[in-house]
Backbone as JSON, one array per atom type, in Angstrom:
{
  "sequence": "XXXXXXXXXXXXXXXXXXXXXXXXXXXXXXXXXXXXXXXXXXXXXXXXXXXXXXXXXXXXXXXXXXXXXXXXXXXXXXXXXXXXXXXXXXXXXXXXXXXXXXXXXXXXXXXXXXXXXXXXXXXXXXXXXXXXXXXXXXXXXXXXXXXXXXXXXXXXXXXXXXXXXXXXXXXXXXXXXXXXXXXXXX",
  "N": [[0.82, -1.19, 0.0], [1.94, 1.48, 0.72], [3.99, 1.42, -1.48], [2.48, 1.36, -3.31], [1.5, 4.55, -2.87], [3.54, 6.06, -2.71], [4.2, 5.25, -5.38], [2.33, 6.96, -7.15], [2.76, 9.64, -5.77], [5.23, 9.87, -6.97], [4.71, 9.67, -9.7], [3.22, 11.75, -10.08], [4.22, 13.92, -9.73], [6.18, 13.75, -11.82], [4.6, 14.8, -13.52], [3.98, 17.22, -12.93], [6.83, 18.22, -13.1], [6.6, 18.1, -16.02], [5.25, 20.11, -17.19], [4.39, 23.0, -18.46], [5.02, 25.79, -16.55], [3.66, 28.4, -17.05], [1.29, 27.94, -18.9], [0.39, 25.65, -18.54], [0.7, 23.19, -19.93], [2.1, 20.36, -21.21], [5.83, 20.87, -21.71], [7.05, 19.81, -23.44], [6.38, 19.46, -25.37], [6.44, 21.21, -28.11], [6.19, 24.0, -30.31], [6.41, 23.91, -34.12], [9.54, 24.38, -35.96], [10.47, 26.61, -38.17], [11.7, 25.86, -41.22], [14.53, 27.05, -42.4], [14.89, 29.36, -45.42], [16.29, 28.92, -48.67], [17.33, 31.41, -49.2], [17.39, 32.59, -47.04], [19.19, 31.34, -46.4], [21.83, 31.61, -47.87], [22.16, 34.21, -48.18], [21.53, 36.21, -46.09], [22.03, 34.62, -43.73], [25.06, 35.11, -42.17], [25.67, 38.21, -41.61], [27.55, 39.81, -39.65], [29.84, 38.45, -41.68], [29.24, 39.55, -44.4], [29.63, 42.51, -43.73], [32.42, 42.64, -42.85], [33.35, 42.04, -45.36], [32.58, 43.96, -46.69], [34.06, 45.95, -45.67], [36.72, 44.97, -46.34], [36.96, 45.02, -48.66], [36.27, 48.11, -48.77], [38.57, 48.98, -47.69], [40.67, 48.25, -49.63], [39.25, 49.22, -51.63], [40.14, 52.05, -51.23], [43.11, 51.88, -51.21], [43.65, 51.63, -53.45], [42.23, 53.98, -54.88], [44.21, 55.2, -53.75], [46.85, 54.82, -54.55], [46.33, 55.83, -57.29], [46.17, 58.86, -56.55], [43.5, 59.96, -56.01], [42.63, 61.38, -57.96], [40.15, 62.4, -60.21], [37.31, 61.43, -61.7], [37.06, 59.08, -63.14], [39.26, 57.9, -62.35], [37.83, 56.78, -59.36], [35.63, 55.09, -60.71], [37.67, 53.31, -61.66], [38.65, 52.19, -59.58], [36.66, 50.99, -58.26], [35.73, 49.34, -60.18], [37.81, 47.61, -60.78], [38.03, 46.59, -57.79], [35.51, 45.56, -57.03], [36.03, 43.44, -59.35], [38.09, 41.86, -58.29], [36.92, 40.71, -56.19], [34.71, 39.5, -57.2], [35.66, 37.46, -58.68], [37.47, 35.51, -56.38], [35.11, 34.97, -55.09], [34.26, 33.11, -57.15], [35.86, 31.56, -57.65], [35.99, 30.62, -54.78], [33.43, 29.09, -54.59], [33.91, 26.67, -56.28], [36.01, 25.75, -55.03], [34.49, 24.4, -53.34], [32.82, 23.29, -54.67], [34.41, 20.95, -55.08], [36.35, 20.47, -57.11], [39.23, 21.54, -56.84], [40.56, 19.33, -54.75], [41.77, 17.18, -55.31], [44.57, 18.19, -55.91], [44.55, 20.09, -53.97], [44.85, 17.75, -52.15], [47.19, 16.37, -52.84], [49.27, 18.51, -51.92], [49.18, 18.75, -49.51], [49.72, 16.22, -48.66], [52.45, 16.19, -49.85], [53.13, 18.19, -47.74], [53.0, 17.01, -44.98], [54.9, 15.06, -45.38], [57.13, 16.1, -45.39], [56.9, 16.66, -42.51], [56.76, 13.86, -41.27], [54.56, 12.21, -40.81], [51.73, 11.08, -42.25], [48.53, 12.75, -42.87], [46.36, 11.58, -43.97], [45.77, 8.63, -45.12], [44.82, 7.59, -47.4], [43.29, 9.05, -50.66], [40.34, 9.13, -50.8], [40.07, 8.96, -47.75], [40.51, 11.68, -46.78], [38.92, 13.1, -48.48], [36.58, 12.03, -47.1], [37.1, 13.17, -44.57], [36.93, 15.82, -45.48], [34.01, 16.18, -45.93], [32.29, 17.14, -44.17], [33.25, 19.72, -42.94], [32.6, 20.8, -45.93], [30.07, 20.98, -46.21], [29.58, 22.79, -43.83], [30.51, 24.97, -44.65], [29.26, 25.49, -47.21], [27.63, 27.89, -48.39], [29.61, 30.09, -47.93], [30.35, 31.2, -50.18], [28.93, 33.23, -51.32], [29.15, 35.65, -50.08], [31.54, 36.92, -51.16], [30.87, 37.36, -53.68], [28.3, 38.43, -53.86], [29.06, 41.52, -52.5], [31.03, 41.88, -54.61], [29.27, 42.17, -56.88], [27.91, 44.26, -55.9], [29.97, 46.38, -55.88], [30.54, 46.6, -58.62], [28.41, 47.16, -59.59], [28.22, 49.59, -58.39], [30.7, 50.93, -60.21], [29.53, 50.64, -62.7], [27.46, 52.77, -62.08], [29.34, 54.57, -61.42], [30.75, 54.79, -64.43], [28.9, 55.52, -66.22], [27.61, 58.47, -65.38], [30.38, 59.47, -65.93], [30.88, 58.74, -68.46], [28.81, 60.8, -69.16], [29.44, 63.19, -68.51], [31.7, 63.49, -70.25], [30.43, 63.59, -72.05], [28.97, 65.92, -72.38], [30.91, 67.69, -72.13], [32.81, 67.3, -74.46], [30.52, 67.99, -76.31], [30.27, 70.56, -75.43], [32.91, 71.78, -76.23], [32.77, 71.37, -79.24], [30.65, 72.55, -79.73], [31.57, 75.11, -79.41], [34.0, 74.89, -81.48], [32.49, 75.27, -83.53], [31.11, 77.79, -84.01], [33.43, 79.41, -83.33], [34.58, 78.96, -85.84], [32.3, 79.68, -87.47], [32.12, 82.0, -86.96], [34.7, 83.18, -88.19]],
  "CA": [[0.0, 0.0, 0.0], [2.8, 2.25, 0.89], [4.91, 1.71, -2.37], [1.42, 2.15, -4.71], [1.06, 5.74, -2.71], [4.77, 6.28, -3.09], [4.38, 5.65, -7.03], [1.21, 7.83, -7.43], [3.38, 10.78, -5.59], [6.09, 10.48, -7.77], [3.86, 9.96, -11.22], [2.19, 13.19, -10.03], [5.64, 15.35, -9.42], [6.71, 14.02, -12.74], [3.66, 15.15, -14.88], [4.23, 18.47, -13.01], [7.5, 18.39, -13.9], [7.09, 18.09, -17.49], [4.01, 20.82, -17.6], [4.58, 24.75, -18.55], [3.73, 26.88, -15.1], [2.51, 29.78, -17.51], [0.27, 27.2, -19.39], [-0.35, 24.34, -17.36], [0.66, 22.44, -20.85], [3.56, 20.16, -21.01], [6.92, 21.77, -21.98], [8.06, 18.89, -24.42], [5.43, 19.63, -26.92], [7.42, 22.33, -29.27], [5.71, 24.91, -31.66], [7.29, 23.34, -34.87], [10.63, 25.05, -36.03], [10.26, 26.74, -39.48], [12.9, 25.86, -41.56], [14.87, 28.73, -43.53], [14.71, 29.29, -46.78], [17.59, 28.78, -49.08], [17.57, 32.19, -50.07], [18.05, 32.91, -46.04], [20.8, 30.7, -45.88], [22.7, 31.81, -48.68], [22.3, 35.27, -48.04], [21.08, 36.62, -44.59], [22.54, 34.63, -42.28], [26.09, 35.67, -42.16], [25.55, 39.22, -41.18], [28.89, 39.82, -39.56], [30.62, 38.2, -42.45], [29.04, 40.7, -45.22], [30.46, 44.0, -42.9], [34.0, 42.22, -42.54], [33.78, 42.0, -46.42], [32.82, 45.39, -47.54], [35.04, 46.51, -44.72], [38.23, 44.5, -46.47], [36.73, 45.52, -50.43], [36.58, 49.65, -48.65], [40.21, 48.86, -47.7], [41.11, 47.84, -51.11], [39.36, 50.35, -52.69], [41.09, 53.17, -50.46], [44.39, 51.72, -51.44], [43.96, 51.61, -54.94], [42.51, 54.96, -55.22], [45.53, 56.51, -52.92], [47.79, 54.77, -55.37], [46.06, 57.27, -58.31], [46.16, 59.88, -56.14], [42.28, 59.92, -55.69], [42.32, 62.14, -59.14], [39.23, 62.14, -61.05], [35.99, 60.34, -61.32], [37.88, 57.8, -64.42], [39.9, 56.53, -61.66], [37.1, 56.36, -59.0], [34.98, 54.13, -61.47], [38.14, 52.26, -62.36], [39.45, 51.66, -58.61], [35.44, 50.59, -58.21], [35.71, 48.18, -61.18], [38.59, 46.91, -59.78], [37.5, 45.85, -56.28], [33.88, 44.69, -57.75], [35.99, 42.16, -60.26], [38.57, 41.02, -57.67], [35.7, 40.15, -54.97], [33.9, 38.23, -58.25], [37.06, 36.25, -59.08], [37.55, 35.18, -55.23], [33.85, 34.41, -55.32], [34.06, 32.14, -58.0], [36.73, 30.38, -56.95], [35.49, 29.84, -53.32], [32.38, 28.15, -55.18], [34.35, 26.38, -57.38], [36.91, 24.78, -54.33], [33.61, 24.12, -52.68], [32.45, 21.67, -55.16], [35.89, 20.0, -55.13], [37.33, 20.5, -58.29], [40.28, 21.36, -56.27], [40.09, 18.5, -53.85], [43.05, 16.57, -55.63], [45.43, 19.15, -56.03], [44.76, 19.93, -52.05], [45.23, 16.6, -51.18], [48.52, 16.46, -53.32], [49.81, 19.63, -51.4], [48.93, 18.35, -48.53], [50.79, 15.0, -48.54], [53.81, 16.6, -49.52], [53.79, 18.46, -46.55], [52.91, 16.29, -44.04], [55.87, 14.0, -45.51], [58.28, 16.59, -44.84], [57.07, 16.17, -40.87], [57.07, 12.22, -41.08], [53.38, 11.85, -40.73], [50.7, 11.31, -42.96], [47.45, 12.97, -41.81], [45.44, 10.93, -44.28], [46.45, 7.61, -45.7], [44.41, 7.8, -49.16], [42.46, 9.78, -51.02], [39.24, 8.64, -49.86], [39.52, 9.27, -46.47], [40.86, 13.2, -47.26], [37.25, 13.38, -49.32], [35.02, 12.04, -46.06], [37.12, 14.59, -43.6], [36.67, 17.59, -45.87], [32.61, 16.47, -46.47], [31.32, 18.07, -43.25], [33.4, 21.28, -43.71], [32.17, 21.22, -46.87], [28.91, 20.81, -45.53], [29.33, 23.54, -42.96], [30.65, 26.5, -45.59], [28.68, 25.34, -48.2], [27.12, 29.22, -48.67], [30.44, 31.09, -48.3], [31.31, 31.96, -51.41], [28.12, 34.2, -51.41], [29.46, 36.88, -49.79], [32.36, 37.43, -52.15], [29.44, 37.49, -54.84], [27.36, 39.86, -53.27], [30.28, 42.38, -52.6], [31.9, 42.13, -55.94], [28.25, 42.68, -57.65], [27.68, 45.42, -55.25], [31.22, 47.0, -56.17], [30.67, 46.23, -59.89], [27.05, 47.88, -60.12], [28.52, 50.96, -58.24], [31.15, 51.11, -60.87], [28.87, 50.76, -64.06], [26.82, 53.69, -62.42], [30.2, 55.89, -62.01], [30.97, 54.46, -65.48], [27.39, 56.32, -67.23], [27.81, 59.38, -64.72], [31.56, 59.52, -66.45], [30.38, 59.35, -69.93], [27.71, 62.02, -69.51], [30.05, 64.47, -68.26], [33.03, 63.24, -70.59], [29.4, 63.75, -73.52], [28.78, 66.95, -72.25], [32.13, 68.73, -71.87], [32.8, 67.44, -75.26], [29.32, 68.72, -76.85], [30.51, 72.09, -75.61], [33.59, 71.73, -77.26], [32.12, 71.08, -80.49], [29.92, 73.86, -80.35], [32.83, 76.05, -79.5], [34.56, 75.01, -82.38], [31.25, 75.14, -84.77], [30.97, 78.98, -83.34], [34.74, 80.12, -83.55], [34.2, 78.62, -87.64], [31.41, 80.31, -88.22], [32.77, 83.5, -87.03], [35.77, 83.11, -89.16]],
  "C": [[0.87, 1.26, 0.0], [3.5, 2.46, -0.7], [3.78, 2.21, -3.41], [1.11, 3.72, -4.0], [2.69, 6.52, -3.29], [5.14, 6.52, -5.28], [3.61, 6.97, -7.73], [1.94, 9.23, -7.26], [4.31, 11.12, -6.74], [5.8, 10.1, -9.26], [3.13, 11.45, -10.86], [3.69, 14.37, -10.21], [6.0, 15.16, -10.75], [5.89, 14.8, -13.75], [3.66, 16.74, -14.44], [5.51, 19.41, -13.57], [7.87, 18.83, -15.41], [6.06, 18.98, -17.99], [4.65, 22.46, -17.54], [4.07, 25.52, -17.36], [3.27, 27.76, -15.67], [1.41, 28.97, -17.64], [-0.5, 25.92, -18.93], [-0.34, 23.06, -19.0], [1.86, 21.39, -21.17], [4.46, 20.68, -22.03], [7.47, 20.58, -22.7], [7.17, 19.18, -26.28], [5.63, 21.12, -27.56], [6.64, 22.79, -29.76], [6.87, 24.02, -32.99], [7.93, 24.07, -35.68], [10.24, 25.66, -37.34], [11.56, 27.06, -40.42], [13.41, 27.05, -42.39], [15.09, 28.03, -44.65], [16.23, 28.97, -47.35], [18.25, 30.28, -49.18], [18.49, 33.14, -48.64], [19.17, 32.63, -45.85], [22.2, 31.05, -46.64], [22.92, 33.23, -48.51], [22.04, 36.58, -46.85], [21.37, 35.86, -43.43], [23.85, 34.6, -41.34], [26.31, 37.25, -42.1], [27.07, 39.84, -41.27], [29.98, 39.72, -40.64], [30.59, 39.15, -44.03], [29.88, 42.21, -44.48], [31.66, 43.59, -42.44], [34.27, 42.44, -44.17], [33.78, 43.11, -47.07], [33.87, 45.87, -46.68], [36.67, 46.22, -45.46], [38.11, 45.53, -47.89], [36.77, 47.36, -50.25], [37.77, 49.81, -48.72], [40.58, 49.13, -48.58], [40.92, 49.06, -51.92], [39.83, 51.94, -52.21], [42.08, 52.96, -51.37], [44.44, 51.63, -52.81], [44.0, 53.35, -55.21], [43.77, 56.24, -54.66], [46.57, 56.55, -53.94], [47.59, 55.74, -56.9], [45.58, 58.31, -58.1], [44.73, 60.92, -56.16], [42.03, 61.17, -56.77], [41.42, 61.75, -59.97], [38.3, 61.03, -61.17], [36.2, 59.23, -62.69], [38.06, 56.75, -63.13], [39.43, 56.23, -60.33], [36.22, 54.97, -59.77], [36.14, 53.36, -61.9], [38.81, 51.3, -61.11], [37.85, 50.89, -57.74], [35.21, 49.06, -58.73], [36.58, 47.12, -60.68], [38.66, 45.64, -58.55], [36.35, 44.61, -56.52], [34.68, 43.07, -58.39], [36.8, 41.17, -59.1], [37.57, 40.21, -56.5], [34.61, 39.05, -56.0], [35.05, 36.99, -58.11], [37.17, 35.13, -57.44], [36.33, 34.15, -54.8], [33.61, 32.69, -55.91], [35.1, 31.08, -57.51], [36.79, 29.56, -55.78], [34.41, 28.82, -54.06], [32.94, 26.91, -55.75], [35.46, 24.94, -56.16], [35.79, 24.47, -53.09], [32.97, 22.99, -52.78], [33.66, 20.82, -55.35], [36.59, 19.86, -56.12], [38.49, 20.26, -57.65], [40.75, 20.85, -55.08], [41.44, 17.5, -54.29], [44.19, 17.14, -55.74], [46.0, 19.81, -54.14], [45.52, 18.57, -51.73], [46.79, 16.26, -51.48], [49.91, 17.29, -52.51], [50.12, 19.25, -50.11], [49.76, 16.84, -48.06], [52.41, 15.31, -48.71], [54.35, 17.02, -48.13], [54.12, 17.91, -45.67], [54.22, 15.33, -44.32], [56.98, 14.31, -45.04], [58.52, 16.63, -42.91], [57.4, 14.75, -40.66], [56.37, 11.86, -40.69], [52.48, 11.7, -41.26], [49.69, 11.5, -42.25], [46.37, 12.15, -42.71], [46.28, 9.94, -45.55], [46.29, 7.55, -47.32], [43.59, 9.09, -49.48], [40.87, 9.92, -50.88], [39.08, 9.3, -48.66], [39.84, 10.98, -46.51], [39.46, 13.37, -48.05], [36.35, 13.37, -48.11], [36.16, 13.18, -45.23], [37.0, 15.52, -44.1], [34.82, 17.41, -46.17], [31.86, 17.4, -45.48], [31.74, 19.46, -42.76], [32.87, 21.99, -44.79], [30.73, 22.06, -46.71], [28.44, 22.45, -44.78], [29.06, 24.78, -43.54], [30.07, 26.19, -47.11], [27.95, 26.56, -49.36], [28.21, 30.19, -48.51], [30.92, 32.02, -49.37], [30.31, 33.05, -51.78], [28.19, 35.56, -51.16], [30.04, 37.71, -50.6], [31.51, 38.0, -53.38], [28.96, 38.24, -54.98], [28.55, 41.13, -53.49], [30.84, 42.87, -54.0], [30.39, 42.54, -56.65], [27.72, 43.98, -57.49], [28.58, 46.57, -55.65], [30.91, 47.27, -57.99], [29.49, 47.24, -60.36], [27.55, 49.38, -59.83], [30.0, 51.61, -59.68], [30.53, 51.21, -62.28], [27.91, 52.31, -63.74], [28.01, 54.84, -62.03], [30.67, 55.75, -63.21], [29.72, 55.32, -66.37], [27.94, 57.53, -66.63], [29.67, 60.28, -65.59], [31.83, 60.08, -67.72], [29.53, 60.36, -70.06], [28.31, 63.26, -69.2], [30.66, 64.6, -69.3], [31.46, 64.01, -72.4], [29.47, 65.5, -73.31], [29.86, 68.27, -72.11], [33.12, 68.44, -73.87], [31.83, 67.72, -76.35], [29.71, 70.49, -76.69], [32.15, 72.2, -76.15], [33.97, 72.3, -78.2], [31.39, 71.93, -80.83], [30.84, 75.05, -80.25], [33.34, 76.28, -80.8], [33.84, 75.46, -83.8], [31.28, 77.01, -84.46], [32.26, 80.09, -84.11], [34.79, 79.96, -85.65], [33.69, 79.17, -88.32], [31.75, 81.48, -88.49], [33.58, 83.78, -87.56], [35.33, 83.23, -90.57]]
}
């Protein structure tokens, strides 16, 4: 009699246990998660890592335009173009050593070295494929950033590239009528 009151107590403490005190509902039963989109994953959820990248590509494009002595809106739109293509190129190539193209060429590099310590860290080629799958796995959306950045860089350069020509149209339109003018008057 004792041990069936003894069970009853502690079936009652557990079902309080496992119940919400706001709701009086149990706390195992989840709202169900809503997965992200791809479009999140590829592009919004690296925050941080977008404002490290314009931050490096501002760098860059500082140091280019210091090197042409930040003269004229040519070599704005060309120290623009610049940045935009190297942040593509980088891009592409993160994508590119993502899907493993360069997965044999690593592993090549990689055996040398390790030979020069007197250890191999992976016996074949095989097993160098399953330890890089769940890195792979992890940065699978990196190369997005570079992408973004360089398109971002690239667009701002095509619109100091128009802005360029309409001056470069307009300072040679007056010119041209200069010269049509001074002609006539002659």
């Amino acid at each position: 009699m004792l041990d069936d009151e003894n069970k009853l107590i502690d079936e009652e403490s557990n079902e309080n246990k496992n119940k919400d005190p706001h709701l009086g509902m149990p706390n195992y039963v989840k709202a169900p998660q809503k997965e992200e989109s791809k479009f999140h994953k590829m592009f919004l959820r690296n925050k941080k890592r977008y404002l490290i990248a314009f931050g490096v590509a501002l760098v860059l494009w500082l140091i280019i335009l210091a090197l042409h002595k930040f003269d004229g809106l040519y070599n704005f739109e060309e120290a623009t173009f610049s940045v935009g293509a190297i942040f593509l190129c980088i891009g592409g190539l993160s994508f590119t050593n993502n899907q493993g193209v360069f997965d044999s060429l690593s592993y090549g590099f990689n055996k040398i070295f390790y030979s020069f310590k007197g250890k191999q860290k992976y016996s074949h080629y095989y097993d160098y494929l399953t330890a890089k799958e769940p890195a792979r796995e992890k940065g699978k959306y990196g190369w997005t950033t570079y992408v973004v950045v360089g398109f971002t860089f690239l667009l701002a350069a095509l619109i100091l590239y128009i802005i360029y020509v309409n001056t470069l149209n307009i300072e040679l339109n007056s010119e041209i009528e200069e010269e049509i003018v001074s002609f006539i008057a002659a």
